[in-house]
C-alpha positions as CSV (number, residue, x, y, z in Angstrom):
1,X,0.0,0.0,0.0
2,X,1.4,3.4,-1.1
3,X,1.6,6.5,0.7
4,X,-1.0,8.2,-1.5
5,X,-3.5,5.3,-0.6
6,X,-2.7,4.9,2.7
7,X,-4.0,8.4,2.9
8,X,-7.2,8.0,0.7
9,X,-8.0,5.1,3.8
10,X,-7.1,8.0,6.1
11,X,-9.8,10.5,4.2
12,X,-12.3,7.7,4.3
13,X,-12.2,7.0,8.2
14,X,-12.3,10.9,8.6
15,X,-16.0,10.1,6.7
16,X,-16.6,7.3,9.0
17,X,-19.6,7.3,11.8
18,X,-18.2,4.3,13.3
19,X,-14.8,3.3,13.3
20,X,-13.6,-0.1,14.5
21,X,-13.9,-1.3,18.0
22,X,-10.9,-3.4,20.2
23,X,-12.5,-6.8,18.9
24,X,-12.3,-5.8,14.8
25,X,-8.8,-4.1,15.9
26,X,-7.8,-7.6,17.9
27,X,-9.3,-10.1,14.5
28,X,-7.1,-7.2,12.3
29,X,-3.9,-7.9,14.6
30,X,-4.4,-11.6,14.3
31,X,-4.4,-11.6,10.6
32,X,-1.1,-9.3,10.2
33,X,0.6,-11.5,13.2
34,X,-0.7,-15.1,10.4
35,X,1.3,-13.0,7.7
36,X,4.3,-12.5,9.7
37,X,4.5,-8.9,10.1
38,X,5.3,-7.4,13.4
39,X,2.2,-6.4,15.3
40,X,2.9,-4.7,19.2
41,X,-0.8,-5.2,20.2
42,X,-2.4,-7.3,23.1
43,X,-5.8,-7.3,22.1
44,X,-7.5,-4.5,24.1
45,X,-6.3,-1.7,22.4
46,X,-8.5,0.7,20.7
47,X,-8.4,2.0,17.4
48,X,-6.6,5.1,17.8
49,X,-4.0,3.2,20.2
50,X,-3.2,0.5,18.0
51,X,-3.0,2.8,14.7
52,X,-0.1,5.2,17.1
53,X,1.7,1.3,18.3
54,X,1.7,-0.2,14.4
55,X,3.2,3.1,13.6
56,X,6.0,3.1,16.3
57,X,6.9,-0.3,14.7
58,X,7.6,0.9,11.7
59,X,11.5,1.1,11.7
60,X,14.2,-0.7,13.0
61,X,16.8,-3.5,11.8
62,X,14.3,-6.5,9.8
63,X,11.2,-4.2,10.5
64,X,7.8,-5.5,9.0
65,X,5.6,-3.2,9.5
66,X,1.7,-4.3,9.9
67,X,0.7,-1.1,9.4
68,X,-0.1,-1.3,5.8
69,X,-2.0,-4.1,5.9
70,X,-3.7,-3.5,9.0
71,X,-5.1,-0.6,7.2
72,X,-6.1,-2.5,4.2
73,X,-8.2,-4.5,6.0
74,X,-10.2,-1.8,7.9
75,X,-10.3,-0.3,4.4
76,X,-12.2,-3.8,3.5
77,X,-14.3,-3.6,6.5
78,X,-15.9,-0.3,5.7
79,X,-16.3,-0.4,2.1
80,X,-13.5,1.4,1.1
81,X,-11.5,-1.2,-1.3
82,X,-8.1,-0.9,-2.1
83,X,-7.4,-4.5,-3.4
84,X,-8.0,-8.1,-3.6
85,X,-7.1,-10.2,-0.4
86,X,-3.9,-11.8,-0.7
87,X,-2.9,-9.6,-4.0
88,X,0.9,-8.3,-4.2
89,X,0.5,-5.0,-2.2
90,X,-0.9,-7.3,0.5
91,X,1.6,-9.8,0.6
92,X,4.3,-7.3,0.2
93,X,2.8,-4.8,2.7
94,X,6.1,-3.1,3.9
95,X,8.6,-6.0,3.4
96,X,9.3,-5.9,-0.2
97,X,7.2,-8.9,-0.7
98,X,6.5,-11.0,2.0
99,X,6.7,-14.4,1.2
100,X,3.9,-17.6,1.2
101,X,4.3,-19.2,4.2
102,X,3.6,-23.3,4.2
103,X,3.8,-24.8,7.9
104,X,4.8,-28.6,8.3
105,X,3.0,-30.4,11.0
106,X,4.1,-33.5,12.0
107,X,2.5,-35.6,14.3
108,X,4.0,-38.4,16.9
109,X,1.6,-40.0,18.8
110,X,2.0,-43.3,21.1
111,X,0.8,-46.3,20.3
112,X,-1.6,-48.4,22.3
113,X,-2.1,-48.1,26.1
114,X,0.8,-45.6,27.7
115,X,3.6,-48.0,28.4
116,X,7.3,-47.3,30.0
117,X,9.4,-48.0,26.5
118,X,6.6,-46.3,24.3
119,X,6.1,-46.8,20.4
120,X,5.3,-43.8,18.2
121,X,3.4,-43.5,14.9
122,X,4.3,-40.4,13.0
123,X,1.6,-38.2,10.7
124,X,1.7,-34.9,9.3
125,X,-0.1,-32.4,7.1
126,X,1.2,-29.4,5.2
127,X,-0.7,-26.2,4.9
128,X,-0.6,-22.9,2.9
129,X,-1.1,-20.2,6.2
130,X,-2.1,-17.0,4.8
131,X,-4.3,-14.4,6.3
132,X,-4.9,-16.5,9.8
133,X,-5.9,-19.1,7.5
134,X,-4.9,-22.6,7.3
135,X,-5.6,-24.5,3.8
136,X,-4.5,-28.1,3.8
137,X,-1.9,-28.8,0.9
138,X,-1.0,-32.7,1.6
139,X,-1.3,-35.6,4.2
140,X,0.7,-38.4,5.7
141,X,-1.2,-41.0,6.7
142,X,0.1,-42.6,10.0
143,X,3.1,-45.0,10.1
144,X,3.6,-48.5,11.6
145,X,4.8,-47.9,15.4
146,X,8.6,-46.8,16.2
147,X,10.7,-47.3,19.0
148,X,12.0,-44.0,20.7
149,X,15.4,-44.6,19.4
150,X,14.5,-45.4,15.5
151,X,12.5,-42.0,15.2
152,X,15.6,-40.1,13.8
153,X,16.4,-42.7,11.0
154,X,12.7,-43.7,10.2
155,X,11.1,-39.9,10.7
156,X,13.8,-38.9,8.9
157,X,12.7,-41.2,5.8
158,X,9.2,-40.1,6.2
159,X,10.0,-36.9,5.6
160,X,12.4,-37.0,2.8
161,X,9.8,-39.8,0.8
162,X,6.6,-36.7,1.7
163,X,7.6,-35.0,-2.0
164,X,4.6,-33.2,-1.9
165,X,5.8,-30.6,1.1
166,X,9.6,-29.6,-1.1
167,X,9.2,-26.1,-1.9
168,X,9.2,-26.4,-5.7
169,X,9.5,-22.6,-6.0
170,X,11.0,-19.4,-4.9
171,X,9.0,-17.5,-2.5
172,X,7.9,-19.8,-0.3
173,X,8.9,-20.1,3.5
174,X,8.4,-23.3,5.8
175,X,8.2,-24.3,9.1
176,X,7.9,-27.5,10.7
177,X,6.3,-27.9,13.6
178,X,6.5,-31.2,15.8
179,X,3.3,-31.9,18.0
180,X,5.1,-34.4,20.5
181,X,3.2,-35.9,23.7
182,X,4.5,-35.9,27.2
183,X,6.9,-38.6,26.5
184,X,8.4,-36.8,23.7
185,X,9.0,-33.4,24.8
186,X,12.7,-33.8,24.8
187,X,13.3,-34.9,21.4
188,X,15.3,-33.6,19.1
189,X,13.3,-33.6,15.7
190,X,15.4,-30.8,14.5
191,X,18.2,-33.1,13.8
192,X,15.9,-35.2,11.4
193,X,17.7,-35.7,8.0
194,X,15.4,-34.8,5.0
195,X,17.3,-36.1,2.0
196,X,21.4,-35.2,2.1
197,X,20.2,-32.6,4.6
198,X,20.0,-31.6,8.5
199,X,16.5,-30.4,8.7
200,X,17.0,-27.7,11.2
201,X,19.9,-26.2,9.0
202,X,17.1,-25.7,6.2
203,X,14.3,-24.4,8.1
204,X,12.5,-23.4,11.1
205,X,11.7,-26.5,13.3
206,X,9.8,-25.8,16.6
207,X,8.8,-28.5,19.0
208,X,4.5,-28.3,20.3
209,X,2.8,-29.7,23.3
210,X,0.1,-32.4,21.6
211,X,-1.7,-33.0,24.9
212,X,-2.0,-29.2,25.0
213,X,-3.4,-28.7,21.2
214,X,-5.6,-31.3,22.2
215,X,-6.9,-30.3,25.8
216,X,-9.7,-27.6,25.5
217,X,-9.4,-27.3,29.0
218,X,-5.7,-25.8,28.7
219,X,-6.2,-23.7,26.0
220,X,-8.0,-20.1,28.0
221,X,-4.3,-19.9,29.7
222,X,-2.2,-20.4,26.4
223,X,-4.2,-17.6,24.5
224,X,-3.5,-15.8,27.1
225,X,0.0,-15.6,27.8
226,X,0.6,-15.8,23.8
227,X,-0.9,-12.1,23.4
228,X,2.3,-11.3,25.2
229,X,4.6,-13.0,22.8
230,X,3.3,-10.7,20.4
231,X,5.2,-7.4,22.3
232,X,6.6,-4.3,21.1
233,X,10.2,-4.3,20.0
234,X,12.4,-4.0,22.7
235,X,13.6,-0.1,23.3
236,X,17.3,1.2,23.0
237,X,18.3,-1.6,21.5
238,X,17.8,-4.2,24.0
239,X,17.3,-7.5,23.3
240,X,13.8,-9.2,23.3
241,X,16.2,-12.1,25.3
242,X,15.8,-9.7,28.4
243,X,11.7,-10.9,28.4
244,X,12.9,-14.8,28.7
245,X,12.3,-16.0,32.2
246,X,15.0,-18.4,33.4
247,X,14.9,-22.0,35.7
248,X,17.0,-22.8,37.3
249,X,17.3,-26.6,39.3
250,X,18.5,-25.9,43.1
251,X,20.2,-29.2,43.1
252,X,23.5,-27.9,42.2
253,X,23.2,-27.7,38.8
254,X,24.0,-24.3,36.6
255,X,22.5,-21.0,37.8
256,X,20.2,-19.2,35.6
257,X,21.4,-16.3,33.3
258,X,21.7,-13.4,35.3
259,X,21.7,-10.4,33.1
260,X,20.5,-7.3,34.9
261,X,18.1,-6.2,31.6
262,X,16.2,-9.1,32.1
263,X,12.6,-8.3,33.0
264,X,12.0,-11.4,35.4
265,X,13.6,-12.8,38.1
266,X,15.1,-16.0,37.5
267,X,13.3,-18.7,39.5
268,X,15.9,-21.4,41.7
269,X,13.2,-24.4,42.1
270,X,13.0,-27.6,44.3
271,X,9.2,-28.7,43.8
272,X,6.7,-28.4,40.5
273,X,4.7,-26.3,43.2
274,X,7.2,-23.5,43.4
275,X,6.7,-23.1,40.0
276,X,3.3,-23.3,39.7
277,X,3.3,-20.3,42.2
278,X,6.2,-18.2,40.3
279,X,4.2,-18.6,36.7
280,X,1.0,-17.3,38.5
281,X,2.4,-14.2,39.8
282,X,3.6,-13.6,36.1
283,X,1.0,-14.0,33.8
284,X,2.6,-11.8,31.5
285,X,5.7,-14.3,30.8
286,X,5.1,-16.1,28.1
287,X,9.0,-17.2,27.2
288,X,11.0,-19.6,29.7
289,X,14.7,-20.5,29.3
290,X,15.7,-23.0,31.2
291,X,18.8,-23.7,32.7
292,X,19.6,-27.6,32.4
293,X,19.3,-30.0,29.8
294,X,15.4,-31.0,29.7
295,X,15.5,-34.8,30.5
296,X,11.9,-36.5,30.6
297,X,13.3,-38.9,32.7
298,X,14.2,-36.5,35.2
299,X,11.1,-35.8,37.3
300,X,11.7,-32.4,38.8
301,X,12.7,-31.1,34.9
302,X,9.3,-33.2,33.5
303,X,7.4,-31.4,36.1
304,X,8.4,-27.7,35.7
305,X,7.5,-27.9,32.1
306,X,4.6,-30.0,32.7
307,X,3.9,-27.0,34.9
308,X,5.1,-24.5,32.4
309,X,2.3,-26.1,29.8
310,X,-0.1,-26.4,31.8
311,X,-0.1,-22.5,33.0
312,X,0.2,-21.4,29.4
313,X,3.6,-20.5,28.4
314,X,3.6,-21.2,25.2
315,X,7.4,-20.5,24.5
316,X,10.6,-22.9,25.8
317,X,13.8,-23.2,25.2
318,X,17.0,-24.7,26.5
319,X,20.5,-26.6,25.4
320,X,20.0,-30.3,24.9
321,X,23.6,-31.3,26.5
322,X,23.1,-29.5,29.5
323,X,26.1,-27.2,29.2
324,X,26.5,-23.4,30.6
325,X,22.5,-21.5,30.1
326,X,24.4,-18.4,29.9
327,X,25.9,-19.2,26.7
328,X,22.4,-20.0,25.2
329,X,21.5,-16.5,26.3
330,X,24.5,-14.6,24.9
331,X,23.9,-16.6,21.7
332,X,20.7,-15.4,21.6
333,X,21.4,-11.8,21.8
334,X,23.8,-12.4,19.1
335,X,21.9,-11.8,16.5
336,X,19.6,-10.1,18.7
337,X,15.6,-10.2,18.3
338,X,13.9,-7.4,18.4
339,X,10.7,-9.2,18.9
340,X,10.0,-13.1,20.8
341,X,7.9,-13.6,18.1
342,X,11.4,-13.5,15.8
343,X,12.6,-16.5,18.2
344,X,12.0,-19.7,15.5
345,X,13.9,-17.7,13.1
346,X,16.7,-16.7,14.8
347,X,17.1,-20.0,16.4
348,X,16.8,-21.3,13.0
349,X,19.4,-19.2,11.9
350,X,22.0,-20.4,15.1
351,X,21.6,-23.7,14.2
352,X,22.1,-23.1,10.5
353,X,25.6,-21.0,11.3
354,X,26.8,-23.9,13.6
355,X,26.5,-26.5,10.9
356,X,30.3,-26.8,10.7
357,X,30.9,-26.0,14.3
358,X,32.4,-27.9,17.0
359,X,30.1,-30.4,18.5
360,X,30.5,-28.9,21.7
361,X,29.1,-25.5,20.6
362,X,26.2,-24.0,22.3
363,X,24.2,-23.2,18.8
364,X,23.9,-27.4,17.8
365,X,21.7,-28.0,21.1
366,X,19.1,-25.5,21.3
367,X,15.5,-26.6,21.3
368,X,13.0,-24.7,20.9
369,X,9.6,-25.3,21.9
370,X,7.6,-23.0,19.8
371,X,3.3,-23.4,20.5
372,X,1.0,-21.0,18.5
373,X,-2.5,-21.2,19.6
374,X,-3.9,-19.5,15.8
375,X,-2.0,-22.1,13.8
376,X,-4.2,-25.1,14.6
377,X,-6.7,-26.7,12.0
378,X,-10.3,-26.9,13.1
379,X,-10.4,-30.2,10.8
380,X,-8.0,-32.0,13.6
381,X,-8.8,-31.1,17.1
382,X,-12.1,-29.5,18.8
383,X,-12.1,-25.7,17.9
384,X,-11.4,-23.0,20.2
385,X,-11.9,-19.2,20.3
386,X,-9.2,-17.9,18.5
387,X,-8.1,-21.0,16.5
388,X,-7.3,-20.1,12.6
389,X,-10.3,-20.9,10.4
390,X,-9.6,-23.6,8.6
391,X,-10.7,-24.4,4.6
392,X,-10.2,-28.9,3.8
393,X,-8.6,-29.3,-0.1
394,X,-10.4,-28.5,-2.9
């Protein structure tokens, strides 16, 4: 959208009785945040309040601005047209061109009654996720049961023999989201191989809670604390590390980071209970570090992010080998995000710069546990409020 139309939209709400209230300006939000763009609002902002935040947003280092869009869709709303949904000035609205983004779900679910050596059978679907709106490409119907220890090698070969999901153009972004059960949390799908390559070199792999996406009951709290994923870049050029809330085991192990930007006080935890109490005196947190090596054999790590899920957060991270937090948290402000919702991609990017590294560097064990309560299909699970609308193949 160009200057001179962004000011005929401008003219037309000047004409306007009644302009949009904080639920149109909250269902406008969530389709900028589906196309990627940055979008500093919570959800109870009015009109004039968002329109002065999507403008501080503007600028800065990898900006993309909502505002554009944003507009063009109150435009829509009152009758004022400026072009099609989803044409080029859309897709491109202050990025240059933003490009189609397909998301990669992949599902591992146990097999049979809950066992102590669990068998998993793997799933997936790929969807086009444009406008808040989830169109299913392809399927993967599930596979025979695997062992824990075979999921690498035989995920691996699902993935690479799924032809349909290769991005056979320019243009087009992926992500691939794992939806991994209780049992699973700690896997490392990231280091799945599809064909010659490492998958989380090539693109954005996240881990999700399954029992989450599939528990109604859970979801009130998630929606919640995701609102504040979606913040305001960080001021001064700090880092949107410093809104990562660090814990820490008090058994011994390492100590949280303990930078003195950081906007919660890391939490030094015996029980599941402590925790429990630290997340409900900070609803607003919405990103945990944590400072060990997430076993799900360990009970008092299963527990705090058992805990962590269950109260909402919908955002974890941590180094697989259990090595120093704080270099996970300088690596992090190296590139430094503006914005937690940048995290996938700039973890993305770590691991991609580390392909050659030693194997003891920090960047070749994060995980990432990345949950997004809109990008959900209704087709799969009960529907929510909130959840992305969802349209089955043509």
């Amino acid at each position: 959208m160009g200057t001179k139309t962004m000011l005929e939209v401008y003219l037309a709400l000047n004409h306007t009785v009644e302009l949009p209230g904080p639920a149109e300006v909250a269902e406008y939000a969530h389709h900028c945040r589906a196309a990627g763009l940055d979008t500093p609002l919570q959800g109870s902002e009015d009109f004039f309040r968002a329109l002065w935040l999507l403008n501080q947003a503007r600028t800065g280092p990898g900006a993309t601005p909502a505002l554009p869009m944003f507009l063009e869709l109150v435009a829509e709303d009152l009758g004022f047209r400026v072009g099609p949904r989803g044409s080029p000035s859309l897709a491109a609205a202050g990025s240059g061109g933003m490009p189609e983004l397909r998301v990669v779900q992949l599902r591992l679910e146990e097999d049979g009654a809950p066992s102590p050596a669990p068998r998993y059978r793997i799933s997936g679907a790929c969807y086009a996720y444009r406008d808040g709106v989830l169109k299913q490409l392809s399927t993967r119907d599930p596979t025979e049961p695997f062992a824990r220890d075979e999921l690498v090698d035989r995920g691996s070969e699902v993935v690479s023999e799924w032809g349909e999901v290769a991005p056979t153009r320019r243009g087009v972004t992926m992500r691939f989201e794992f939806l991994l059960p209780w049992s699973l949390l700690d896997h490392a799908p990231d280091l799945w191989r599809v064909s010659e390559y490492v998958l989380g070199h090539r693109f954005p792999v996240v881990i999700r809670s399954l029992d989450r996406y599939q528990n109604p009951w859970m979801h009130e709290p998630w929606l919640e604390r995701w609102q504040h994923i979606t913040c305001a870049a960080q001021p001064g050029g700090a880092s949107a590390a410093d809104d990562i809330g660090w814990l820490a085991l008090a058994d011994g192990r390492a100590a949280a980071p303990g930078a003195s930007s950081c906007r919660w006080p890391p939490l030094r935890f015996r029980t599941a209970e402590e925790v429990s109490a630290w997340l409900r005196k900070h609803p607003p947190l919405a990103c945990l570090g944590l400072a060990f090596g997430y076993d799900n054999h360990d009970p008092a790590a299963a527990q705090a992010v058992k805990q962590a899920i269950v109260h909402g957060v919908p955002a974890l991270l941590w180094r697989r080998d259990g090595g120093d937090p704080s270099e996970l948290d300088s690596s992090l402000r190296d590139p430094s995000p503006s914005f937690l919702e940048h995290l996938p991609v700039t973890v993305h990017q770590l691991r991609n710069a580390a392909a050659d590294a030693p194997e003891h560097d920090v960047r070749r064990h994060v995980s990432l546990l990345w949950d997004d309560p809109y990008c959900v299909a209704r087709a799969q699970d009960k529907s929510f409020p909130g959840m992305s609308s969802y349209r089955p193949p043509e």
